[in-house]
C-alpha positions as CSV (number, residue, x, y, z in Angstrom):
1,X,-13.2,-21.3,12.9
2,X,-10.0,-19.6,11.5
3,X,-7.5,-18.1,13.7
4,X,-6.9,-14.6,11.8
5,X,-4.0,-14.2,14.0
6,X,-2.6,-17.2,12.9
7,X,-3.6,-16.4,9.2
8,X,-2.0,-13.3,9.3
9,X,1.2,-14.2,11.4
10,X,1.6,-17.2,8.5
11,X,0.8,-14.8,5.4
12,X,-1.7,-17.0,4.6
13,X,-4.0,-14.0,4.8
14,X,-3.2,-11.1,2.9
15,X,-5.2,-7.6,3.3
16,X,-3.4,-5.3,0.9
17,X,-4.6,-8.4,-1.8
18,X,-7.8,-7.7,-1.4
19,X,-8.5,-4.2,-1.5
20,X,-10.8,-3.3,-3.5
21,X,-9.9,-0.7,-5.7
22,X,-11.3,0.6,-8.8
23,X,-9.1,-1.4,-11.3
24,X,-9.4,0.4,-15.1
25,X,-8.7,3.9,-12.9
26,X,-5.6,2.5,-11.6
27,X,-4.3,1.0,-14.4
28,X,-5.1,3.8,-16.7
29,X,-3.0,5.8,-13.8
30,X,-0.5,2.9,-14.1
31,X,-0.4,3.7,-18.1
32,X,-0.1,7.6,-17.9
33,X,2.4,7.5,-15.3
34,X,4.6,4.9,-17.9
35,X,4.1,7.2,-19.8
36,X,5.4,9.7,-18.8
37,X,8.5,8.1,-17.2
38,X,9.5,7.0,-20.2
39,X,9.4,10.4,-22.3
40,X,11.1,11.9,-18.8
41,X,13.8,9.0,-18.8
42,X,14.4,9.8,-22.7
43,X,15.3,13.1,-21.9
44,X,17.4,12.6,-19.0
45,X,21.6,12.5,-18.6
46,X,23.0,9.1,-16.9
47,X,23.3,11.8,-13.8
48,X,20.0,12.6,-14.0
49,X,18.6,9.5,-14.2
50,X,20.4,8.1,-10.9
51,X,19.1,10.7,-9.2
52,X,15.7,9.9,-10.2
53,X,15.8,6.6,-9.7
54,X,17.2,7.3,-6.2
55,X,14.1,10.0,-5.8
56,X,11.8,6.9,-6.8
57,X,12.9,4.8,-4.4
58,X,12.7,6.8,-1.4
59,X,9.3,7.7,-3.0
60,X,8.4,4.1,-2.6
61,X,10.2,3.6,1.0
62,X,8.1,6.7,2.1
63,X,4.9,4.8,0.8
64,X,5.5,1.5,1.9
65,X,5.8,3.2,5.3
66,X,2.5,5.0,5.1
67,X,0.6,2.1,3.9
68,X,2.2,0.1,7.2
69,X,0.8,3.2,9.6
70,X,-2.5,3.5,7.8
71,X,-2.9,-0.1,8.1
72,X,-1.9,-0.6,11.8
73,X,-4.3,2.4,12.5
74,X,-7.1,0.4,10.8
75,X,-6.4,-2.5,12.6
76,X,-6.2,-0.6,16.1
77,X,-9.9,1.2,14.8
78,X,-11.4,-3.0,14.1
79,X,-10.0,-3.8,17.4
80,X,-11.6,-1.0,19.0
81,X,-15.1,-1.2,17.5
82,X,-15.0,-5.0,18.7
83,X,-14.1,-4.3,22.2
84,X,-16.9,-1.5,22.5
85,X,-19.5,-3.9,20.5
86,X,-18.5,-6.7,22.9
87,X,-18.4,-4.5,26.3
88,X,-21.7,-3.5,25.3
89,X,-23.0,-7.1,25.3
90,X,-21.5,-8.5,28.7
């Protein structure tokens, strides 16, 4: 039996990787938001586009750190559920 602990603690099992997620939404998301970047960046001064590349990456630190809290919330839910299912059997 695998130790998903262990699996987990290793990276050998990797939860964000398989999310499922509705794949031509996202990259057609993905596409427009190129898109859009692009015809932004064109119109942009080397000031501007510092800042906005500085207001993207806090945009993706702020992110990064939701997904972390959403997914140690669903973890702490899983955990939960099993403890109730298995104080319910004993």
């Amino acid at each position: 039996m695998t130790n998903l602990i262990e699996e987990l603690w290793y990276g050998r099992l990797k939860p964000c990787a398989n999310c499922k997620r509705d794949a031509e939404q996202v990259e057609e998301l993905e596409r427009y938001v190129e898109r859009h970047k692009k015809a932004l960046s064109e119109s942009m001064t080397e000031e501007q586009k510092v800042v906005f590349e500085k207001y993207e990456t806090c945009c993706s630190e702020l992110a990064d750190i939701n997904e972390r809290a959403i997914f140690k919330h669903g973890l702490k839910l899983g955990a939960g559920f099993v403890m109730e299912v298995m104080n319910g059997m004993l």
